[in-house]
C-alpha positions in Angstrom: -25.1 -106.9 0.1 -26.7 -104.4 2.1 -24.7 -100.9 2.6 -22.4 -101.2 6.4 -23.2 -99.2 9.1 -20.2 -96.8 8.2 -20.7 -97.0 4.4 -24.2 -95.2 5.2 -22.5 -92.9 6.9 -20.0 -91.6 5.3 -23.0 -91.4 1.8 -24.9 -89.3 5.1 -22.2 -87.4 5.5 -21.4 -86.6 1.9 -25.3 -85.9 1.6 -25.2 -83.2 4.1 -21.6 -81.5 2.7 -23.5 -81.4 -0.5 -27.2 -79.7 1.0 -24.4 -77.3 3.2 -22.6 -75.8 0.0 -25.7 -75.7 -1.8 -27.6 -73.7 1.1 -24.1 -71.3 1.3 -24.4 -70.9 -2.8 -27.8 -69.8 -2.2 -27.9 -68.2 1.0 -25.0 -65.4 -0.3 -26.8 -65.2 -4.0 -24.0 -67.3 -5.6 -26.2 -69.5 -7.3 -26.4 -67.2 -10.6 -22.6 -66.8 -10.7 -21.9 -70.6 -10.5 -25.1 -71.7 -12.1 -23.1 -75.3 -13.7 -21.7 -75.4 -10.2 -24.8 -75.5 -8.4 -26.5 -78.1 -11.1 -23.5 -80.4 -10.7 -24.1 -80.6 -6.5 -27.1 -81.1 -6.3 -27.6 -83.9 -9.4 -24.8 -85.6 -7.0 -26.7 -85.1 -3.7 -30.3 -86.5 -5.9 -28.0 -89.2 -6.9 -26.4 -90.1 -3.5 -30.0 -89.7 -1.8 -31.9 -92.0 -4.2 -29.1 -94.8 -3.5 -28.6 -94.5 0.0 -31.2 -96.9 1.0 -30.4 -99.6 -2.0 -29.0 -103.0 -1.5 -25.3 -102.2 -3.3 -25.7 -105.4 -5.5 -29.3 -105.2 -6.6 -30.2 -104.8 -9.8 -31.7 -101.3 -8.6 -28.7 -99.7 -7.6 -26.7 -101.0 -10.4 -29.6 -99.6 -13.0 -29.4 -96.4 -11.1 -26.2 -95.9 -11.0 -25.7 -96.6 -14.4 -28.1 -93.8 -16.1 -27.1 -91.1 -14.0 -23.4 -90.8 -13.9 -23.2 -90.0 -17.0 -25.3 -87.1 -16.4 -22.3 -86.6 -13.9 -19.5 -86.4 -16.5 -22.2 -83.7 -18.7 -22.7 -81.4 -15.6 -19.0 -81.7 -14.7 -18.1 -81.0 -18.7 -20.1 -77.6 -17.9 -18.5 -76.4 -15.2 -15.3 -77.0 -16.4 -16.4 -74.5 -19.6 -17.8 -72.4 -16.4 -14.8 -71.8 -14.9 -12.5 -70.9 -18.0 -15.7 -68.7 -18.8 -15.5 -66.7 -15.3 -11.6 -67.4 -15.3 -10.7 -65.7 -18.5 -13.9 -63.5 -18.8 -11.7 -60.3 -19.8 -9.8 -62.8 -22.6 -13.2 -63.9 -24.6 -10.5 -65.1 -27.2 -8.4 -67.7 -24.8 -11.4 -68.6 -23.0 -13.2 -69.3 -26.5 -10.1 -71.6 -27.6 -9.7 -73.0 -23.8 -13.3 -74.1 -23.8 -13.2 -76.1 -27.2 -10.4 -77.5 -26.2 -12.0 -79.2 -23.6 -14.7 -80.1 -25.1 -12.7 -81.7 -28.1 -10.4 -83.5 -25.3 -13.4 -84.7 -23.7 -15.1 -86.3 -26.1 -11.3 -88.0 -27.7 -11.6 -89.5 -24.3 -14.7 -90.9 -24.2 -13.8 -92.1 -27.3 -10.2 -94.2 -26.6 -11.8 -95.6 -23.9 -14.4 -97.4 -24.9 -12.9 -98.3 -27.6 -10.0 -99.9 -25.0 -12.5 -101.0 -22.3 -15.3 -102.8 -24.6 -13.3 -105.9 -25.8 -12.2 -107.0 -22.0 -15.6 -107.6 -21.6 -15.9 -110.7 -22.4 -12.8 -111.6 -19.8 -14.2 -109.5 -16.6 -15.3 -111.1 -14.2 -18.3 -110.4 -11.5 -21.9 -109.4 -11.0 -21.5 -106.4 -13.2 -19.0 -106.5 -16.0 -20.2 -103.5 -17.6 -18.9 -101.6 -14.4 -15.5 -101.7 -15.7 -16.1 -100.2 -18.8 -17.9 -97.3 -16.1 -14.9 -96.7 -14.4 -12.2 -96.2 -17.3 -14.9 -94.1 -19.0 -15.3 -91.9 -16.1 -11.7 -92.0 -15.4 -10.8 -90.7 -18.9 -13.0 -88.4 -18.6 -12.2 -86.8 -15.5 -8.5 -87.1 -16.3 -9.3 -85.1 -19.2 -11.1 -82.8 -17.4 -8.6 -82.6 -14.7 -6.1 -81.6 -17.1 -7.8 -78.4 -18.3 -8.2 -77.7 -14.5 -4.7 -78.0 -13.4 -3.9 -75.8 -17.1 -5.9 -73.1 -15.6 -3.9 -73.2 -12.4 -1.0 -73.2 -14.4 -2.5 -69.9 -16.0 -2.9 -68.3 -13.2 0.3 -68.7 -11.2 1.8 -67.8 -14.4 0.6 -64.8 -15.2 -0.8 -63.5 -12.0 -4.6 -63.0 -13.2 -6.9 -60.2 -11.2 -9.5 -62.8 -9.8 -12.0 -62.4 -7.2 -11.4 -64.9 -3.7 -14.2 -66.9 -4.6 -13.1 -67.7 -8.1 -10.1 -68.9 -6.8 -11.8 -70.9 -4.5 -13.7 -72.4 -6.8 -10.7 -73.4 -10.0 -8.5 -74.4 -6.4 -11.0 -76.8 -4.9 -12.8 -78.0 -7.8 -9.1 -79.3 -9.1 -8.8 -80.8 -6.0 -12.4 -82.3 -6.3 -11.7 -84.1 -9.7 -8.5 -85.2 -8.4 -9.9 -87.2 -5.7 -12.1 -88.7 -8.4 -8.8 -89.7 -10.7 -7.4 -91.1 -7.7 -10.2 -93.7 -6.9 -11.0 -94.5 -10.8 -7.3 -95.4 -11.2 -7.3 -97.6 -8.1 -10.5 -99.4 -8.8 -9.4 -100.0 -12.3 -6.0 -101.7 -11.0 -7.1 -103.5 -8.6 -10.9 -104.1 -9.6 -14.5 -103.2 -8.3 -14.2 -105.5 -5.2 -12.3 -102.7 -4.3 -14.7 -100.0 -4.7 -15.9 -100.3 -0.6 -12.8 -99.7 0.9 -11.0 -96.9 -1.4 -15.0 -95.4 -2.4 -15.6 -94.5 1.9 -12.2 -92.6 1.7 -12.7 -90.9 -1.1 -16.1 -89.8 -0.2 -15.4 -88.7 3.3 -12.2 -86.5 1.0 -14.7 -85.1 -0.9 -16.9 -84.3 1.6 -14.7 -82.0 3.0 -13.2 -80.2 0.5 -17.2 -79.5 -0.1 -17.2 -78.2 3.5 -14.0 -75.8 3.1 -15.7 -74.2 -0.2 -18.9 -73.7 2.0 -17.1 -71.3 4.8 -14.6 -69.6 1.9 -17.3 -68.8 -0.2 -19.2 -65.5 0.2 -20.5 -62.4 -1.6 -17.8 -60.3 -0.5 -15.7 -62.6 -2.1 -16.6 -61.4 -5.6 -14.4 -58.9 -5.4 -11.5 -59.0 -7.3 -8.2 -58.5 -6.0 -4.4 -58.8 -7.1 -2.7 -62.3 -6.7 0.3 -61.2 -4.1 4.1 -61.4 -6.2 7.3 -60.2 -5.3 7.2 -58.5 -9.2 8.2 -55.1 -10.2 5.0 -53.3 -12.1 7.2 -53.5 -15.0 7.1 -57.5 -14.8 3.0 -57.0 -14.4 3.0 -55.0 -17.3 4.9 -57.3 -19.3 2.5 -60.1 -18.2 -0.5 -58.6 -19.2 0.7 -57.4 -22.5 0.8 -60.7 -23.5 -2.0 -62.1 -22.2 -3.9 -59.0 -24.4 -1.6 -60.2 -27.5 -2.4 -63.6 -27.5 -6.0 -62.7 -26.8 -5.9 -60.4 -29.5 -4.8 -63.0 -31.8 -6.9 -65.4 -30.9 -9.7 -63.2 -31.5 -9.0 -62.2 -35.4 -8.6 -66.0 -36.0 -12.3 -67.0 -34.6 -13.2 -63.8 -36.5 -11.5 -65.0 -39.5 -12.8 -68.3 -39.8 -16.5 -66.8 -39.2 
C-alpha cells in the first residue's frame, strides 16, 4: 500500500519541524548543552526521511522500521539521563539515584513486555505479527520513561528549583513529546495496527508542533537561570532548599559508602 497524499504530508511536515529545531539547536550554540537531545532529532528525522518514499507494506519499510526504532528507545533512554543530569546538576546525589532509577525501570520494562507480548504471537493476525510485540515494547518503554519525566515535573513544582527558561522548556515539552507517543502505542495496541494510519497522522502532526513551539522558546539567552515565580515567604524557600541539600547530602555518603 503506497503512503496517501496526506500521510506524506504530514511525514513532510514532521521532517521539516525536525531539520527547524535542529537548525535553532545549532544556530544559538545549543547543540553542546543538549547533545542526547540533538542525537535523538535528528536519528528520527534520518529515520522519517529514509521511509518517506517506501511502500508502507513492503518488506523494506517493515525491515527498516524494525532495526532503527530501537535505536529510538536508546537515544530517548539518554536524554532522559540528560535532563535529570542538567535538571539536578547542583544535586549530583539525586541526579545520580534519579538516573539509575531509570535506567533500572527501563530495562524491567523491556523485560515484562516481551515476556507478555511474545506468546500472542502465535494468535496475531496480519502481514507483520512481530509489529505487535514493537508496539507494547515501545510503549513500556516510553511509559517508563514518561514516568521519570512527569517525576521531574513533580520535582520541580515541588520544590521550586532555580532553572534556566530553556531547561524548562526542554523537561515541559519533551514530557509532552513522550506523552503523545504513550497515547498512540496504547491505541494501537487496543485496537490493533490497522489502526496505525488514522491515530499515526494525528499524532505526528501533535508532535510536529510541539517540535515547532521548542524551536521559537529555545535560545541562548534562555540559559539563564531564573527563579520559578511562588507566592512563598523566603522562609518557605529556605525550608525547601534545605531539604533538597539534606537529601542530597545523604544520598551522596551512601554512593560514597558503597564505593
Amino acid at each position: 500500500m503506497q503512503l496517501t497524499v496526506w500521510e506524506h504530508r504530514v511525514l513532510l511536515f514532521s521532517i521539516v519541524c525536525h531539520g527547524i529545531l535542529l537548525w535553532r539547536l545549532w544556530s544559538q550554540k545549543l547543540v553542546r548543552v543538549y547533545l542526547s537531545l540533538t542525537f535523538f532529532l535528528a536519528a528520527e528525522a534520518v529515520q522519517n526521511i529514509v521511509l518517506y518514499p517506501m511502500r508502507l507494506n513492503s518488506n523494506r519499510y517493515f525491515w527498516t522500521f524494525l532495526f532503527s526504532t530501537p535505536i529510538l528507545w536508546i537515544l530517548a533512554y539518554f536524554v532522559v539521563l540528560e535532563l535529570y543530569r542538567l535538571i539536578l546538576e547542583d544535586y549530583p546525589g539525586i541526579a545520580s539515584v534519579g538516573r539509575k532509577a531509570v535506567t533500572w525501570c527501563m530495562g524491567l520494562a523491556l523485560v515484562v513486555s516481551f515476556a507478555y507480548a511474545i506468546p500472542d504471537l502465535r494468535t496475531t493476525s496480519g502481514p507483520f505479527p512481530i509489529l505487535r510485540v514493537y508496539y507494547i515494547a515501545e510503549r513500556s518503554t516510553v511509559l517508563s520513561l514518561l514516568l521519570f519525566l512527569v517525576l521531574i515535573q513533580l520535582f520541580l513544582v515541588r520544590y521550586r528549583l532555580r532553572l534556566s527558561p530553556n531547561r524548562m522548556v526542554y523537561a515541559t515539552g519533551y514530557a509532552l513529546y513522550f506523552g503523545i507517543g504513550v497515547a498512540e502505542d496504547v491505541i494501537l495496541t487496543a485496537l490493533g495496527v490497522h489502526a496505525a494510519d488514522a491515530v499515526g497522522l494525528w499524532v505526528v502532526a501533535g508532535a510536529g508542533v510541539i517540535l515547532l513551539a521548542g524551536a521559537s522558546l529555545l535560545s541562548q539567552k534562555g540559559e539563564v537561570r531564573v527563579q520559578l515565580e511562588t507566592g512563598d515567604s523566603s522562609s518557605d524557600r529556605a525550608r525547601l532548599q534545605q531539604q533538597l541539600t539534606d537529601i542530597n547530602r545523604l544520598l551522596s555518603r551512601a554512593a560514597r559508602g558503597r564505593g
